[in-house]
C-alpha positions in Angstrom: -37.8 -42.1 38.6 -35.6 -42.5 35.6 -37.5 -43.2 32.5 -36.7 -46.6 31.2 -33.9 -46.9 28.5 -35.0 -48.9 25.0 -32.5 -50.9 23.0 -33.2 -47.9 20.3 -31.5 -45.1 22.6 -29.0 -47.7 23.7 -27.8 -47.8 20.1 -27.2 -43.7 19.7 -24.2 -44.1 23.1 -21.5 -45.1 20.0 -22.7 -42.3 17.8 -23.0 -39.6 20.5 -19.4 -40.8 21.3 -18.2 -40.4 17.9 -19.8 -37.0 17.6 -18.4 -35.8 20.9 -14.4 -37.4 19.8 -14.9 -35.4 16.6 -15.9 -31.9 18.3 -12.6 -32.4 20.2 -14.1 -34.0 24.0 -12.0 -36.3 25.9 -14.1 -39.2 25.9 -12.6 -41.1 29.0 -14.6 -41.4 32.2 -13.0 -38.5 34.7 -13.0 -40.9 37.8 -10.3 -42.9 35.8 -8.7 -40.2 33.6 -8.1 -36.8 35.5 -7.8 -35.5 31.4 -11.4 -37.2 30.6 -14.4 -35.3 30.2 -17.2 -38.2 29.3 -19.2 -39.7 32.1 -21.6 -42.5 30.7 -25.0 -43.3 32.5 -24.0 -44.5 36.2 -20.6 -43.5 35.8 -21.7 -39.6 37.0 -23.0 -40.7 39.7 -19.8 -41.6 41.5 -19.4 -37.9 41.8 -20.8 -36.1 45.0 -22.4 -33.0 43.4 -24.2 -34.5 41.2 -25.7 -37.5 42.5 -27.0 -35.2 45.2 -29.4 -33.6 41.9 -30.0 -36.6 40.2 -30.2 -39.2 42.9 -30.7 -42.6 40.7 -31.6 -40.8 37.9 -29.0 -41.6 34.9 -28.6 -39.2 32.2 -27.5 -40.9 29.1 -23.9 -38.6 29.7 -22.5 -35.9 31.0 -19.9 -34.0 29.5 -17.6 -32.3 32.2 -16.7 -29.1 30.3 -15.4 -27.4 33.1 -14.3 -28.7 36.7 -17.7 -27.4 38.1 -19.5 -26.4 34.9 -21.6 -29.7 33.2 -23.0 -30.5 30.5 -26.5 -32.9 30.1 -27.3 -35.3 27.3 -30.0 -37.3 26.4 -31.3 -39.6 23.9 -34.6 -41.1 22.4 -35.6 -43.9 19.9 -37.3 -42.1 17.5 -36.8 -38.1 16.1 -40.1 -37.5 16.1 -39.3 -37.4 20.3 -36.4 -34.7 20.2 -38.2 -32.6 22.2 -38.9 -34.8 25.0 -34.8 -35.7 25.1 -34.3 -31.8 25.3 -37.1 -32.0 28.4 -35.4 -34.6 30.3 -31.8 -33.9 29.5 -33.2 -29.8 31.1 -34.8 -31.5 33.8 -31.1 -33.4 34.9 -29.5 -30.4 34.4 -32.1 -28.3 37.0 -32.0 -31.3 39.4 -28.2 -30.9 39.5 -28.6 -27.3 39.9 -31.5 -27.0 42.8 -29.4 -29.2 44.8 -25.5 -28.0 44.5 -23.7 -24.7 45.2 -20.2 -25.8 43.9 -21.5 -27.0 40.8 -24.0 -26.3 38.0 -25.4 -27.9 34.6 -24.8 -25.1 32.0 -25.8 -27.2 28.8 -28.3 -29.2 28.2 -28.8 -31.6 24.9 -31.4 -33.7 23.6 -30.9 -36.6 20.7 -33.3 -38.5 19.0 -32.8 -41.1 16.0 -31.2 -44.0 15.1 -28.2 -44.6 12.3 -31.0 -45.7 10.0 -33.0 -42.9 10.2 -30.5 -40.4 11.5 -30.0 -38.2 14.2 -31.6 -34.8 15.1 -29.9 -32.4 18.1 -30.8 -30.0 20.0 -28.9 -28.0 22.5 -29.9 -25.4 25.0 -27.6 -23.0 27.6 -28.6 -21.5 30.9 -27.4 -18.4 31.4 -27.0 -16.4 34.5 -30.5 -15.1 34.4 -31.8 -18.6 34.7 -33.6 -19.0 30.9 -32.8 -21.8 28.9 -31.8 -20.4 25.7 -31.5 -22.6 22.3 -27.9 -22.4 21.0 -27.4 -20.3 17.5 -24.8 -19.9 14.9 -25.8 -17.1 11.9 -28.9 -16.8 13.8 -29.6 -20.4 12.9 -30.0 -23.1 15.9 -27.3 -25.6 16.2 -27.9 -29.0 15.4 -24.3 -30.7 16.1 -22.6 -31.1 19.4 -20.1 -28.4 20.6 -16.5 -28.1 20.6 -14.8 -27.3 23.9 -13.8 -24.5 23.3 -17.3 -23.0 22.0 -18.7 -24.1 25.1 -16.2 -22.2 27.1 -17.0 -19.1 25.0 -20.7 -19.7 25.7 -19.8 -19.7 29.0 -17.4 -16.9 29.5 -19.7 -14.7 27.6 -23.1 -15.7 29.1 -24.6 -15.7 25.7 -25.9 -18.3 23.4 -24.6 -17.3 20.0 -21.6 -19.8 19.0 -21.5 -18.0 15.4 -17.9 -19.0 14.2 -14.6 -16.4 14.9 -12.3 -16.3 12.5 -8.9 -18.0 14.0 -6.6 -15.5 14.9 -3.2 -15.3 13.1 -1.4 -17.0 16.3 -3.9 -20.0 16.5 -3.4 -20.7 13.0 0.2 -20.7 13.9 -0.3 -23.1 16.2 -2.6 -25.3 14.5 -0.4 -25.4 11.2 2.9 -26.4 13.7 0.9 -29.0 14.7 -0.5 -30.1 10.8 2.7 -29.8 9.9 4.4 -32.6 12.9 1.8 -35.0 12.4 2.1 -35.1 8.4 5.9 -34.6 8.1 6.1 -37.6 10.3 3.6 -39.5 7.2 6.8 -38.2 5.1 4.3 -35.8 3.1 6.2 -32.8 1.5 6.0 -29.7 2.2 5.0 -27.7 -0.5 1.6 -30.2 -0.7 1.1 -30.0 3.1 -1.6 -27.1 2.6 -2.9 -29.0 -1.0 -3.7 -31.7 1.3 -5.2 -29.7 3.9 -7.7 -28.2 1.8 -8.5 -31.2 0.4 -9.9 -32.6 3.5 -11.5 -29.0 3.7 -13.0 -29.9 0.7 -14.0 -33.3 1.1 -15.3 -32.4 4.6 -17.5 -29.6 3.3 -19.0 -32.5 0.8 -19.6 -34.7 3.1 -19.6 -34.0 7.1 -19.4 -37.2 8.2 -16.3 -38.6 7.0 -13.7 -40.6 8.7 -11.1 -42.8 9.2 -12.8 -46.3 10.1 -9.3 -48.6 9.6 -9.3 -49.6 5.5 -6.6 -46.8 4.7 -7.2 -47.7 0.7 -11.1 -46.8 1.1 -10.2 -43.7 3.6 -8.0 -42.2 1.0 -10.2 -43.2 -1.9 -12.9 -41.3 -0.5 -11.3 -38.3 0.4 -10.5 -38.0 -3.3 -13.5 -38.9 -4.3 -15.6 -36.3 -2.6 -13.0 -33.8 -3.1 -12.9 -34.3 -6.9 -16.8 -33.3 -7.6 -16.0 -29.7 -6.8 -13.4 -29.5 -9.7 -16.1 -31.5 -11.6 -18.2 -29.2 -11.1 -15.9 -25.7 -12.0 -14.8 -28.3 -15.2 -11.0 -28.1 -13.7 -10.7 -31.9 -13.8 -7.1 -31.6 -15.3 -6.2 -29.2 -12.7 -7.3 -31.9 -10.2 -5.6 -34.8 -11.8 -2.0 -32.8 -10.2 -3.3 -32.3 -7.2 -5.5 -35.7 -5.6 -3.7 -37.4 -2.9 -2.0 -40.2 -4.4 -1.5 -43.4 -1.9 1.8 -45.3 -1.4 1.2 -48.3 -0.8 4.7 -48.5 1.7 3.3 -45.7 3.8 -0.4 -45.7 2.8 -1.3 -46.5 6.3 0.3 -43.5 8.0 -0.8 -41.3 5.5 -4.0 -41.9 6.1 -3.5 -42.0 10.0 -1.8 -38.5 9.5 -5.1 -37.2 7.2 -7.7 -38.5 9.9 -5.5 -36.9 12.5 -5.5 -33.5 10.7 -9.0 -33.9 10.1 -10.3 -34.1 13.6 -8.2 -31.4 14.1 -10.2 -29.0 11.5 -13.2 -30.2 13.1 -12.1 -29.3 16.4 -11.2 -25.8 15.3 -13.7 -25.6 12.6 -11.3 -24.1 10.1 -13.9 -24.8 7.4 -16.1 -22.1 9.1 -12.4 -19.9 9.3 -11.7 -21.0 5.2 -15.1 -19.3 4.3 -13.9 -15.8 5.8 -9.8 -15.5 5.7 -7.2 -17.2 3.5 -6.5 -19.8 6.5 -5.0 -21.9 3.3 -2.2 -19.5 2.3 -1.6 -18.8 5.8 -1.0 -22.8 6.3 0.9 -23.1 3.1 3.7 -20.5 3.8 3.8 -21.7 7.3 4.8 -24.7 6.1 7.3 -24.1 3.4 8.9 -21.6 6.3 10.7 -24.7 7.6 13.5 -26.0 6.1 13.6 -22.1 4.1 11.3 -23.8 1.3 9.3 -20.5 0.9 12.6 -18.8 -0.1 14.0 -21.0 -2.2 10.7 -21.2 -4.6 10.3 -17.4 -4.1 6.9 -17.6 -2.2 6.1 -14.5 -0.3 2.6 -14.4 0.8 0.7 -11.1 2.1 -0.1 -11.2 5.4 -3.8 -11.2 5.4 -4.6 -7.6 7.7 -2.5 -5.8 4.7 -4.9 -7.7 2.0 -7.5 -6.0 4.2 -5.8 -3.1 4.1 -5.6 -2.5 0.8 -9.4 -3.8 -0.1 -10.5 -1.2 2.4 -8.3 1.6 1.2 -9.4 1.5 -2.4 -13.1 1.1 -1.7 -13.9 -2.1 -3.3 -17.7 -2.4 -4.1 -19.9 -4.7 -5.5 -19.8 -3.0 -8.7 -15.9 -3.0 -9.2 -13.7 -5.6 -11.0 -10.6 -6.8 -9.1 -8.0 -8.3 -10.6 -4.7 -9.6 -9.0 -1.8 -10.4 -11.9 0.1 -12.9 -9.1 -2.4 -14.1 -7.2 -0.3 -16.1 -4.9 -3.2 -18.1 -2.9 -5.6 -15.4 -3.6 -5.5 -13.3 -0.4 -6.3 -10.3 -2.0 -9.2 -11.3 -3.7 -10.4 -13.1 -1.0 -9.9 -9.8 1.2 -12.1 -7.8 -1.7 -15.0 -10.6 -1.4 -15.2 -10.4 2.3 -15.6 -6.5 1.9 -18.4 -6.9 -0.8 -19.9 -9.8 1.4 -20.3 -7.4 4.4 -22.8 -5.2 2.7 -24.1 -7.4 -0.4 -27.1 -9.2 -1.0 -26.5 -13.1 -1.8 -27.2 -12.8 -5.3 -24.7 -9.7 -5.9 -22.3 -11.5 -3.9 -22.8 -14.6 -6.1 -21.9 -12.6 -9.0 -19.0 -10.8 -8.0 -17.8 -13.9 -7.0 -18.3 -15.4 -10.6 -18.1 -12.3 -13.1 -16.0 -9.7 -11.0 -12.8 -11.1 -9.5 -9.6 -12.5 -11.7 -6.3 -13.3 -11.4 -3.3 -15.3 -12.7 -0.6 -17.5 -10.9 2.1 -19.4 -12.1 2.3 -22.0 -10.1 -0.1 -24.6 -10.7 0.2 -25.8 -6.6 -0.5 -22.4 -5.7 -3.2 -21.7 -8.1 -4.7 -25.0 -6.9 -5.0 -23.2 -3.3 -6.4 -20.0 -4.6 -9.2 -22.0 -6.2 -9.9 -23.9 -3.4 -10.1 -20.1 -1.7 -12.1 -19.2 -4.1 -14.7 -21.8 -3.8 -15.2 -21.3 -0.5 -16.6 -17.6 -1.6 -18.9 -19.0 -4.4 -19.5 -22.1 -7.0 -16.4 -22.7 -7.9 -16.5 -21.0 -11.7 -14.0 -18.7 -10.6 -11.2 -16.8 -13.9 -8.1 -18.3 -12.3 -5.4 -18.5 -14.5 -2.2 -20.5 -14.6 0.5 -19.1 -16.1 2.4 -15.9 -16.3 0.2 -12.9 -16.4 2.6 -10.3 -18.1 1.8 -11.8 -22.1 -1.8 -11.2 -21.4 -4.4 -8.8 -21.4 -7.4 -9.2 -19.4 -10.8 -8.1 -21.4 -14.4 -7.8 -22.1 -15.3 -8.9 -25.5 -18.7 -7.9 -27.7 -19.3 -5.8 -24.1 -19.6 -9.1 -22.2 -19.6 -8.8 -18.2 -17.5 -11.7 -18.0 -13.8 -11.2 -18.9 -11.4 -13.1 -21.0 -7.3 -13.7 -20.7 -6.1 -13.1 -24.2 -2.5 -13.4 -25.6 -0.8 -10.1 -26.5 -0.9 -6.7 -25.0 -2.7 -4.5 -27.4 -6.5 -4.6 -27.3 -8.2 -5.5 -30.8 -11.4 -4.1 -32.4 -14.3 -5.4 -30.3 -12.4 -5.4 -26.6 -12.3 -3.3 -24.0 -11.2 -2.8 -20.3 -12.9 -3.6 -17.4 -11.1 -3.6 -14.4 -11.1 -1.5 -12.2 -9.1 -2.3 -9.1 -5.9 -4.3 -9.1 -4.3 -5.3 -5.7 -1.1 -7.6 -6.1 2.4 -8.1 -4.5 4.3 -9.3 -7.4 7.7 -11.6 -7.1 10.5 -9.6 -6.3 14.1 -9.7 -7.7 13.2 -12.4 -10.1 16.3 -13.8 -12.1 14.3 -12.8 -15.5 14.6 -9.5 -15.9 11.6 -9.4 -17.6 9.7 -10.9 -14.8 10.8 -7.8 -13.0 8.4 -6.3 -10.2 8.5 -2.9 -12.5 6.7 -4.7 -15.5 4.3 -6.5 -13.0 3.1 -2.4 -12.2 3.2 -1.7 -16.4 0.9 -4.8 -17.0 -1.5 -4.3 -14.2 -2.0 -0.1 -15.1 -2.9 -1.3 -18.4 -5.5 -3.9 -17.3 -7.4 -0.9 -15.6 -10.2 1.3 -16.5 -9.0 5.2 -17.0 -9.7 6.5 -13.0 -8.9 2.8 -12.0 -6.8 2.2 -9.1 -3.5 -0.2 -8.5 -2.0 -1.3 -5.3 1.0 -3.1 -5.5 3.6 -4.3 -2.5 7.1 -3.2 -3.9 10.6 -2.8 -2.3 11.2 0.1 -1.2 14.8 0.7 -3.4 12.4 0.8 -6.5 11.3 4.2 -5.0 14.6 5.6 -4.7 17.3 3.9 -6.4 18.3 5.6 -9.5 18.3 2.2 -11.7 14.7 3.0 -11.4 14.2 7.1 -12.0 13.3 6.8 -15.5 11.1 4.1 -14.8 9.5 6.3 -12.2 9.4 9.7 -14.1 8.1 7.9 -17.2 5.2 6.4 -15.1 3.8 9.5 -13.5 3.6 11.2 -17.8 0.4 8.7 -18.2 -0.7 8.3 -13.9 -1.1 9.6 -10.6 0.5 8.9 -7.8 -2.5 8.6 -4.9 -0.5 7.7 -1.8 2.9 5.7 -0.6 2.5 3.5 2.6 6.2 2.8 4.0 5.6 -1.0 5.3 7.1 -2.1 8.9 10.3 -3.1 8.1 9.6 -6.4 9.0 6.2 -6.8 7.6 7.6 -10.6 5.4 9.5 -11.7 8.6 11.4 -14.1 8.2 11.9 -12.9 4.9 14.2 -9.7 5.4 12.8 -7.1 2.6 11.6 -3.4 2.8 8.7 -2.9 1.5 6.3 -0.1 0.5 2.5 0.0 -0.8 1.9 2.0 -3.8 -1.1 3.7 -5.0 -1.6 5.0 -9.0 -4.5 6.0 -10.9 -4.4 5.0 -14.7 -5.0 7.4 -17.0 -3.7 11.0 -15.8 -0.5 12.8 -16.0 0.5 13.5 -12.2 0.0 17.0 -11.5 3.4 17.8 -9.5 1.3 21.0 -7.5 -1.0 17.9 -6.4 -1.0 16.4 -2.6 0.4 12.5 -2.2 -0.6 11.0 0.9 2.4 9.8 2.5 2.0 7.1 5.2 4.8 5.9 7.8 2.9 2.4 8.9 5.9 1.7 11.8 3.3 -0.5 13.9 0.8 -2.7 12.3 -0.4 -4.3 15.5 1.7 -7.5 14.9 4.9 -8.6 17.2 7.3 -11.4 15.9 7.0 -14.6 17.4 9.6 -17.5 16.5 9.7 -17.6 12.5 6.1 -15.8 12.3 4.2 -12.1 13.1 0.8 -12.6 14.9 -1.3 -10.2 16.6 -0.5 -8.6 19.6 -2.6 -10.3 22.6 -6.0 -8.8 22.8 -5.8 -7.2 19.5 -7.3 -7.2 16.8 -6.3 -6.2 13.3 -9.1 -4.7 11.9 -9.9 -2.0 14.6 -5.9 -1.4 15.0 -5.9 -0.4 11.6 -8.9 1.2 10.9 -7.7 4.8 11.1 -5.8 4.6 8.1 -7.8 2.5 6.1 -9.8 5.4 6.5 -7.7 7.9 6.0 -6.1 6.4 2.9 -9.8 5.4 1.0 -11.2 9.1 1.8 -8.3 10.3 0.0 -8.0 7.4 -2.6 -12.0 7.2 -3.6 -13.0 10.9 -2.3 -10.1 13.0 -2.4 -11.1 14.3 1.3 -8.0 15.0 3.5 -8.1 13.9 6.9 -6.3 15.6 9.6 -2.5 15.1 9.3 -0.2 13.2 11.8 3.1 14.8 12.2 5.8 12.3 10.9 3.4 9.4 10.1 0.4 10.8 8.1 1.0 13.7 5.7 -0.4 15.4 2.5 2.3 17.2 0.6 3.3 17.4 -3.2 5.8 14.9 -4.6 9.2 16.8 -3.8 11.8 14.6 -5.9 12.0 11.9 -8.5 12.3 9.5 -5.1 8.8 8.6 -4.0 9.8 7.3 -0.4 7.3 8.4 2.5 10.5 8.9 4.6 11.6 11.8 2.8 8.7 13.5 2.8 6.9 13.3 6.1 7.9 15.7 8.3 9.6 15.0 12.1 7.6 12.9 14.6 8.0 11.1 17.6 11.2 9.2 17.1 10.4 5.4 18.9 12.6 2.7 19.2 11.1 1.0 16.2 11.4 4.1 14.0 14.9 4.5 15.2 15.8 0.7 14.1 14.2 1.6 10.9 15.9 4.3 9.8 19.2 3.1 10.4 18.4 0.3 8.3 17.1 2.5 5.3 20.6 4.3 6.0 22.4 1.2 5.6 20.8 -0.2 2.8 21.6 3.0 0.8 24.9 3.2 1.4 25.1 -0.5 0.5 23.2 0.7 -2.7 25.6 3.3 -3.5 29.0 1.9 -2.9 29.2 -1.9 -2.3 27.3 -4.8 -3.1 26.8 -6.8 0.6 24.4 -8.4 2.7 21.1 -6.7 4.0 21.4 -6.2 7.5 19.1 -9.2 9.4 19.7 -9.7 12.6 17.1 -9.8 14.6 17.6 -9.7 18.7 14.4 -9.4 19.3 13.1 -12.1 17.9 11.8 -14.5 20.4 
């Protein structure tokens, strides 16, 4: 017999609802929407398989996750009865399973509250086995209603753990085409496209229930609101004032339809989960300004996020090392050395690492805004972001302190010293100042660093060879060491047509010219191009692609142990000329297609170097 429903658990149906919409369900009824995936009380039971289980009984829904996996929910009055939901809403889902073999209950969730004392959930999964296992995220039970495509991981995995995956680079691709649709059409530009975005991130993380109920004034208003306490609280009030969303009144109405829009959609992918472990922000906001060429035209290049892995993992970052990025772009590289610190750290070392060991300087205040925002996501917000040019400052400890200051000048005074130790960046290149050139970038961030301290900068690759630059280069090596050169895929910035390498130096000692260089040919990074963007091949993942040489390259960087050579694409050998290409001095290996396109492009670009002044070759046929 169906136990009788009180006006009390009548009252949760809108909220349930609401909380199902916001995970991303269809809430139609199926037997009148083939795309709906909500049946309400009686409305199940017009479907065969299950009124077979339940007879008369009427579950307060059932979610239809799959077309013959199902989903149980009930409510109750009072939270003190959570557990008895979670009984009953079990018991549907067994009844439905005892009496069907085409379809089963795999979830099963109980709800107990009201909006005036609030709600408490609790979900359970059946796995093959037949146990009823709670649902956990972070080895923590979950206490909100899934998104559809958790459940079908739950599912397709036979295991109860929902603990967030970062997005991969081609769903954040997809994700930021659609963003960027839904607020181009609210006439929102697009270099604040990502500013906005991760101010609903931020306003979301404040308060979890926000939405759009129709007063587009109060939406916005409250957005900015809850948003604004976390500059509040890092005192970067002023840098806020630039960046709240400002309503127009002619179009305040679909800008605030666009916002709520984009909102569900972060709750449906839960890219505040993905914000906390990978600069999803950077990746949204040069996604963005690809369209149109924006990203060119202000000079953006953003690192792709596996080579500010990379480089975090090559140099060894620990919790005891201070990282400092001169052009910090939206802070992929510092977020890349937090996550590596985060893996092994306690809380409180990763707090202070956070807080005391990670600094860098942008430019552009819009930019800057997002690597805060990063930032925050990693810690309490009292993050050393500067704005401005880094090369007229120096970056020190005063009276020994641990935290650092940004001083004016380049010479230390009494009283100062160096702390940094690791400096990962990927300054502008080609600037029209020459003394904003990438060069001077390298200068200012060797003599941030500790003596033994390691940089890694992006550079392009004529800086190695071109004579313009062999003073440059030859002057460099009378005060460093050159560790190890990393020849880039020739289109690691695609769109953006630009050879690049990654360059290793130690501060502080002449290079010994009898010494080994590890050379590095990286011709496949794991990544394919895909209409205007590189994602990860299908079924691959970045990490374990790369591992090898991020292994290779931090034994040799932190350890000086050599691992075991790879003809023409991992090599130790002595630095053989005043160029510092890896090209010239690995020896002959397999000769693919890819290496084949590469090095008649370095061909060409030399002889363009050399004789005439032309276009970079950049076609690309294969880009699909």
């Amino acid at each position: 017999m169906t136990p009788r429903k009180t006006t009390s658990e009548y009252r949760s149906y809108p909220w349930i609802k609401a909380q199902l919409v916001s995970a991303g369900w269809n809430d139609k009824n199926p037997n009148v929407d083939p795309r709906g995936q909500v049946w309400e009380q009686n409305e199940a039971l017009s479907n065969s398989e299950i009124r077979k289980g339940l007879g008369n009984q009427k579950p307060e829904f059932v979610v239809r996750v799959t077309d013959n996996q199902y989903w149980t929910i009930e409510a109750k009055a009072t939270t003190a009865q959570l557990a008895v939901a979670l009984t009953e809403a079990t018991g549907y889902a067994d009844a439905i399973n005892a009496a069907s073999q085409v379809v089963s209950a795999r979830f099963a969730t109980g709800v107990a509250g009201t909006a005036e004392t609030g709600y408490k959930v609790a979900t359970l999964f059946l796995t093959l086995a037949g146990e009823w296992k709670p649902l956990v995220a972070d080895g923590v039970k979950v206490d909100t209603f899934l998104a559809p495509k958790d459940a079908l991981r739950v599912i397709s995995a036979d295991n109860p753990d929902v603990s967030a995956v970062p997005l991969t680079v081609a769903e954040v691709v997809e994700i930021g085409k659609f963003i960027n649709k839904t607020l181009h059409s609210a006439k929102v530009p697009k270099e604040r496209r990502a500013l906005l975005v991760a101010i609903l991130l931020l306003a979301l993380q404040r308060d979890p229930d926000i939405s759009y109920s129709g007063d587009a004034q109060v939406f916005l208003s409250d957005v900015n609101a809850r948003a604004r306490t976390v500059f509040e609280d890092a005192n970067r009030v002023p840098l806020w004032e630039s960046l709240q969303i400002l309503p127009e009144n002619e179009n305040v109405a679909a800008q605030a339809t666009a916002l709520s829009q984009v909102l569900q959609v972060i709750r449906s992918n839960n890219i505040l989960n993905t914000a906390k472990s990978t600069d999803i922000l950077g990746a949204f906001f040069e996604s963005f300004l690809k369209y149109g060429n924006t990203s060119k035209d202000l000079g953006i290049v953003l690192t792709p996020r596996h080579l500010c892995w990379l480089a975090a993992e090559a140099v060894g970052i620990g919790k005891d090392d201070v990282v400092y990025d001169p052009t910090v772009g939206t802070a992929g590289f510092l977020v890349a050395a937090f996550n590596r610190v985060l893996a092994t750290a306690t809380p409180d070392e990763a707090e202070k690492f956070a807080t005391r060991n990670i600094y860098g300087i942008e430019h552009s205040g819009s930019v800057a805004a997002l690597a805060f925002i990063n930032m925050y996501f990693r810690g309490d917000g009292k993050h050393n972001l500067k704005i401005d040019s880094s090369l007229p400052y120096r970056v020190v400890s005063v009276e020994g302190s641990e935290v650092l200051n940004f001083k004016h000048g380049l010479e230390l005074v009494d009283g100062e010293s160096t702390r940094v130790t690791r400096v990962l960046m990927n300054p502008p290149f080609a600037l029209p100042d020459e003394e904003e050139a990438e060069i001077r970038f390298v200068e200012h961030g060797l003599r941030q660093l500790v003596k033994n301290g390691i940089l890694f900068s992006v550079l392009p690759s004529s800086v190695l060879y071109d004579s313009n630059f062999a003073a440059w280069r030859k002057n460099l090596l009378e005060h460093n060491t050159l560790l190890s050169v990393v020849a880039l895929p020739t289109d690691a910035f695609y769109p953006v047509a630009t050879e690049s390498v990654g360059v290793f130096l130690k501060r502080g000692s002449k290079h010994n010219m009898t010494d080994d260089v590890l050379w590095v040919k990286l011709t496949d990074d794991g990544h394919v191009k895909r209409k205007g963007f590189r994602v990860e091949r299908k079924g691959l993942h970045y990490k374990e692609f790369l591992k090898p040489t991020a292994d290779a390259l931090r034994k040799w960087m932190v350890s000086g142990i050599a691992t075991p050579a790879v003809p023409g694409q991992l090599e130790f050998s002595p630095l053989a000329s005043n160029e510092w290409l890896a090209q010239v001095h690995l020896g002959t290996g397999l000769l693919d297609a890819a290496d084949f396109e590469q090095r008649v492009r370095e061909s060409y670009r030399r002889i363009l170097v050399q004789h005439v002044s032309a276009p970079i070759l950049e076609g690309d046929p294969d880009d699909v």
